[in-house]
Every structure is written in structure tokens, then in C-alpha cells.
C-alpha positions, 0 to 999 in steps of 0.5 A, spaced: 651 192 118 659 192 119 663 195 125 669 199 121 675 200 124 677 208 123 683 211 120 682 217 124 686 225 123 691 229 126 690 236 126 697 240 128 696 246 132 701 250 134 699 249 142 699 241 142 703 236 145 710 234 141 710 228 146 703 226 149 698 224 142 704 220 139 705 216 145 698 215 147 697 213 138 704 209 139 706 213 134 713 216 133 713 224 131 721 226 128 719 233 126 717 234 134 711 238 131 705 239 136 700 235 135 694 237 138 687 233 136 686 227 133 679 227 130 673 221 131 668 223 126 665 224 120 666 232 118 667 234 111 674 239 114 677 232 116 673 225 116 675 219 119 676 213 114 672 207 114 675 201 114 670 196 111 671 189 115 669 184 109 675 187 103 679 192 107 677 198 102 677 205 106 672 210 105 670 217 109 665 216 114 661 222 111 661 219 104 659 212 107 653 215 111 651 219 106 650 213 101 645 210 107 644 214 112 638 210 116 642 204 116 648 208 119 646 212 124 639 209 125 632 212 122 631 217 127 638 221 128 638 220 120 631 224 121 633 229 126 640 231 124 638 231 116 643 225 115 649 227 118 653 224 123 651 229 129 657 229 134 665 230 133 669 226 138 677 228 139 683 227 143 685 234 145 692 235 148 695 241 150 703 243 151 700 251 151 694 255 152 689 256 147 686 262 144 680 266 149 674 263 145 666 262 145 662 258 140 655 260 136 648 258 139 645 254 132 642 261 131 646 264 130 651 260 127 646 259 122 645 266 121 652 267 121 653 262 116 648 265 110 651 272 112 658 270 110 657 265 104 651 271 102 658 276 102 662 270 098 668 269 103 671 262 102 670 257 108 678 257 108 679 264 109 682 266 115 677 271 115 671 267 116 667 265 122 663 260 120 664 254 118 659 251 118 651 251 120 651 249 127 652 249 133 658 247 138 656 245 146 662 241 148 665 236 154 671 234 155 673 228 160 680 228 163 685 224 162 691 227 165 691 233 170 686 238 165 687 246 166 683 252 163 678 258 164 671 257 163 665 262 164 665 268 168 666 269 175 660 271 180 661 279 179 664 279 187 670 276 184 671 279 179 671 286 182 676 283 188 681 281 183 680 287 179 681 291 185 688 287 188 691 289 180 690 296 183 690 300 177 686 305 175 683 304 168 680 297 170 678 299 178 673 304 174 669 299 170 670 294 176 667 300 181 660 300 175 660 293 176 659 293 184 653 298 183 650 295 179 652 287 178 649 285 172 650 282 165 650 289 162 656 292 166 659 285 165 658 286 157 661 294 157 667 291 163 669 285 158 668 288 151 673 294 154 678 290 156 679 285 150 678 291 146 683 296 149 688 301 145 695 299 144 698 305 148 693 304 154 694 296 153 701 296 154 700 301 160 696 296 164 700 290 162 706 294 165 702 294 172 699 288 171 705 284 171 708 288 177 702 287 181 702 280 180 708 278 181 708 281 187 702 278 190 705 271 188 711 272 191 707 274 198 701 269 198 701 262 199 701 257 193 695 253 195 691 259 195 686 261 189 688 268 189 696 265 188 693 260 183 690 267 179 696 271 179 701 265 178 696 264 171 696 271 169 704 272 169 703 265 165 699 268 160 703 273 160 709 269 158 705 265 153 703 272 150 706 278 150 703 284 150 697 281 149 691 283 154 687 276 154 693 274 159 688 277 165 682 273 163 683 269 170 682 275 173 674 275 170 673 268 167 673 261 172 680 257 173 678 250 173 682 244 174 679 236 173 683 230 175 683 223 170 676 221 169 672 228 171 668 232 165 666 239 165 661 241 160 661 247 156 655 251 153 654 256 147 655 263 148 661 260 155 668 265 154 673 258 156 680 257 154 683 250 156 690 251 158 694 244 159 693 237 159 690 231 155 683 230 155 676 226 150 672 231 148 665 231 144 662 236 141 656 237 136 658 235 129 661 244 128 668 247 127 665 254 129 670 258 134 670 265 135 677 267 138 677 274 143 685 273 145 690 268 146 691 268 139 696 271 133 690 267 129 684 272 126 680 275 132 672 279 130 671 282 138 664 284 136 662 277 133 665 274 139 662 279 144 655 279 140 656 270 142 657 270 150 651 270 153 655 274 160 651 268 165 656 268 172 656 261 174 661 257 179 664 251 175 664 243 177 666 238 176 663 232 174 664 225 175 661 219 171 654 217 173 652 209 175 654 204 170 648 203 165 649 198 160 656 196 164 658 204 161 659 209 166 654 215 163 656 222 164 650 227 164 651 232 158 645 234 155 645 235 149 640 232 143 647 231 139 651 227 144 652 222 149 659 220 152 661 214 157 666 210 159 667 203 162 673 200 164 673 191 162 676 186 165 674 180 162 668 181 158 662 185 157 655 184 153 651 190 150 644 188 152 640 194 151 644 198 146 640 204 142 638 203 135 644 209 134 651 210 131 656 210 136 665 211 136 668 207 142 674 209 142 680 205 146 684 209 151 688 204 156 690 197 154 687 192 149 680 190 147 677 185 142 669 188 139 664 183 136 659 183 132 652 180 134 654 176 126 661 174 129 664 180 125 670 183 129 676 188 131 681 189 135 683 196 138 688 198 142 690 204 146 688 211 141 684 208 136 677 207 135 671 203 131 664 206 128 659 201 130 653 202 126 646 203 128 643 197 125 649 193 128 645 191 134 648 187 140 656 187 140 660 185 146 668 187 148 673 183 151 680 183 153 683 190 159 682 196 158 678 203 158 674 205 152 669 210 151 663 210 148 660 216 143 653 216 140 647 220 140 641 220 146 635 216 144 
């Protein structure tokens, strides 16, 4: 059918990069406003225009799928995501932390759904949980240095670090924990800790900061017990008075160098805290904030969605080249990510009846159709390739990913 070149949104959150989007979009931002994702994709929130390659007229993604969802997306995806593009694809930068946040399983955002539209609340209400129906697991692929918190520690860890804090009101919660290591005392540990009073919030803080301000200064800073400290009186600095500082003391601290990837699950606490990354994500705007954040918190909703599974976090490299792109195992029904580097030329030989974004991130690529139709893409912009299209092939140098939906 046509490979259309994509107009894609910029979302402008307040922990987003002044600098890091607009140079990668070679863009200019006068205002030094924080640009913090650019959305690839087809949600109704804010859907990337399609340039039709025959008379230059743009229309929505979503509008254009929606017209012949079977010719877009293929008769199957059509068939399993009730004719809706299933993923979203972003360039994500952060200059600050996000919020502590967790997304819905499909249940449940189900469920949430109908519960709020039943209660009347606009979907724009900062009040309002759900957005949408859907679920929202997610991977981000590195494309600088990438920091963040995701998942629970393992239950020793946590007690160790609660412990060298040294006060009394979480070493209680924390000795609970050692007796009985689990997913319980886990839930109450969290849920008192993010939900703690004003008088007693402002007290623990006080102490925290002394703490770790101390055990900075005396430990070594390649050590893991430096890094968890030295983030705790970061957060601290980015939030006052706000008691999410001290997640790093419970959820784990991660680290991905270019070109990594890390999945997140439904129902996983994470925050992401620094650097530029890809990430692809079921086609959902369903956040659920816990702190971090002066944006509209439920902390039963949130707590209620976290599945309190303790897990040691890894980085994931892309697998061995497939099709002449390097896969990364994600998964997901909804999703899948890849990547290739192009010197010279590459022909997709096997590629699956399915819709695809192919979003250019260094240098300079051409795309060509199996009918001879063309388009250019350069460093941030991207193309939706149609599952009707066929066989296509990229020339030129440069990195590109490639997003579609596992056959």
C-alpha cells in the first residue's frame, strides 16, 4: 500500500531535556523548554500525522488505520487488537526524575476504565487514572548512559539498607520484613512508607538526609552502597520533602549503556531517572504515580497494581541478527523491537505481513518500496511501513529501529 512519512508529537514534560531531543531532531527550542518525548504511533492522546507519499496530504495515523485496518496493520493484528495499532514507539529523554510509577495489567485497566467513565470523570481530569483500556508493559533500549529504579530489591537488601538508615520508624517495618520475607510484609513495608504522615515523613527525612550524607562521604563511589545513598540525597534534592526520595533504598538501581534494553512489566514499581533512550510500549497512557511527583497521586490505586515480585534487574543486549536486524526478546503479544546498523544496503527478505515504524537514530537512510515508492530518513524521524507493503530495503549509513508486532 504506501510507506508514509510520519510527523511525530513532542510531549513537554517538565523533567525532559531542554537540550537532548531538539539535537538529536535537529531542531531548534528557543524557549529552553523541556522536551521530554516524542511520540511514534497512532494514540488517540496525540497520533503521528501520515504523509501519503503520492500527493503530500497528511492525515492521523489512527484515522488511516481506521479507514482499512487490514491493509494497515495486517488481517491478523487487525483481527487480535480490535483494529487498533497495538504498540507506541518514543524517544524518551530525561534531564530530571520521573515520578515512582507502576502501569495497570489489562484487567485491571480494564476494570479501571469502566469504573471511572461509569463515575463521569473526563479523561483529561488530572483526577483520572485510566486513559484507556489497556495494558502498558514496556522496554527501553539505551541510547546514552540511562539510570533508573525498577522492581523491588530481594528482601535482604532492603533490610540492609533500611537498617544502615538507622531510624527507628522504618527499622521496625524492616525487622517484620527479616521474620517474615514475603510479599505481605513487603506490601504493608511500602505502603507505610509512601503513605507516612506529614509530622512523621518530615522527621524520617531529617535523618535520612544526615545518614546518607554521612555514608557518602565514608564509602568509596564505586561502591553499590555509595551509589544508593549518593541517589537518595539526589532525590532529595529534586524533591523536597517528598519521602519517594528513599525508593533506592527498596526498589533496584539500574544502569544501561547504549544500545542495552530492559523490560518492564505491569504491576513493576520503576522510575527512570536520567538519559535518552527508544522505548516501545503497548499502545496505553495508564500511569499510576506513588511519589516524585506534585502531579495527582492515588496510593491505593498504585499500591493495589504492584505485583511486590523481588527480582535482580539485567541488562539485555540485542540478540543475533535476524532479517539483518538485531532483535531484543521482549515478549510481549503487542510488541516487538529491533535494530540494525546499514553500511551499504539491506533487503527484508522475510519480512511479516505486519505494520512496522522504522525510526532512524544516526546518520542518513533511504527506505524503498517493492513498487519503487521511496523516503528519506534522517537522524529522529521515522516512516510507518504498511503490512500490505511487502518486501522493502534501506540504504545509505545509519542506525535504525525497527517497531512492529511479533507474527
Amino acid at each position: 500500500m504506501a510507506i508514509y512519512q510520519l510527523e511525530n508529537s513532542i510531549q513537554k514534560y517538565a523533567w525532559g531535556s531542554p537540550t537532548a531531543l531538539p539535537l538529536l531532531l535537529g531542531m531548534e527550542n528557543p524557549t529552553g523548554e523541556p522536551w521530554a518525548e516524542l511520540w511514534m504511533g497512532a494514540h488517540p492522546k496525540a497520533p503521528s500525522l501520515a504523509v501519503d507519499p503520492a500527493t503530500g496530504s497528511r492525515e492521523p495515523l489512527d484515522r488511516l488505520i481506521a479507514l482499512d485496518p487490514a491493509g494497515m496493520l495486517g488481517a491478523p493484528t487487525a483481527s487480535r487488537f480490535g483494529g487498533s495499532l497495538p504498540f507506541l514507539l518514543k524517544i524518551l529523554s530525561a534531564s530530571k526524575p520521573l515520578s515512582i510509577q507502576a502501569h495497570p495489567s489489562k484487567l485491571k485497566a480494564e476494570h479501571g476504565f469502566k469504573r471511572e467513565e461509569f463515575k463521569g470523570i473526563p479523561i483529561d481530569a488530572p483526577e483520572r487514572n485510566y486513559k484507556d483500556p489497556n495494558h502498558k508493559p514496556e522496554t527501553v533500549v539505551a541510547l546514552t548512559e540511562f539510570e533508573g529504579l525498577c522492581g523491588f530489591r530481594p528482601i535482604d537488601e532492603i533490610v540492609d539498607n533500611v537498617k544502615t538508615l538507622a531510624s527507628d520508624q522504618l527499622e521496625r517495618l524492616a525487622d517484620r520484613m527479616e521474620s517474615n520475607p514475603g510479599k505481605l510484609e513487603l506490601s504493608v513495608f511500602f505502603y507505610s512508607l509512601i503513605s507516612m504522615e506529614s509530622h512523621s515523613k518530615t522527621e524520617l527525612l531529617r535523618i535520612a538526609r544526615d545518614r546518607s550524607e554521612a555514608i557518602v562521604a565514608a564509602e568509596p563511589p564505586s561502591s553499590p552502597v555509595w551509589r544508593t545513598f549518593s541517589w537518595v540525597l539526589k532525590l532529595m534534592d529534586s524533591h523536597p520533602g517528598d519521602v519517594g526520595a528513599l525508593a533506592p533504598l527498596v526498589l533496584n538501581l539500574f544502569r544501561l549503556e547504549p544500545g542495552q534494553a530492559l523490560n518492564l512489566q505491569t504491576g513493576e514499581a520503576h522510575a527512570y531517572m536520567c538519559g535518552t533512550a527508544v522505548e516501545i510500549m503497548a499502545n496505553s497512557d495508564n500511569v499510576l504515580r506513588g511519589g516524585l511527583t506534585s502531579k495527582y497521586m492515588d496510593v491505593p490505586e498504585f499500591i493495589s497494581a504492584l505485583n511486590f515480585d523481588t527480582v535482580s534487574v539485567q541488562a539485555m543486549e540485542a540478540g543475533a541478527p535476524t532479517d539483518g536486524f538485531r532483535p531484543y526478546r521482549c515478549d510481549i503479544p503487542d510488541y516487538a523491537i529491533s535494530k540494525a546498523a546499514i553500511d551499504g544496503e539491506l533487503k527484508t527478505s522475510r519480512r511479516a505481513p505486519g505494520p512496522e515504524i522504522l525510526l532512524c537514530t544516526e546518520g542518513a537512510l533511504r527506505i524503498v518500496g517493492a513498487d519503487g515508492s521511496s523516503a528519506s530518513l534522517s537522524r529522529g524521524s521515522s516512516v510507518f511501513v504498511t503490512a500490505d507493503e511487502g518486501e522493502y530495503s534501506l540504504s545509505g549509513d545509519g542506525t535504525v529501529f525497527r517497531a512492529g508486532v511479533p507474527a
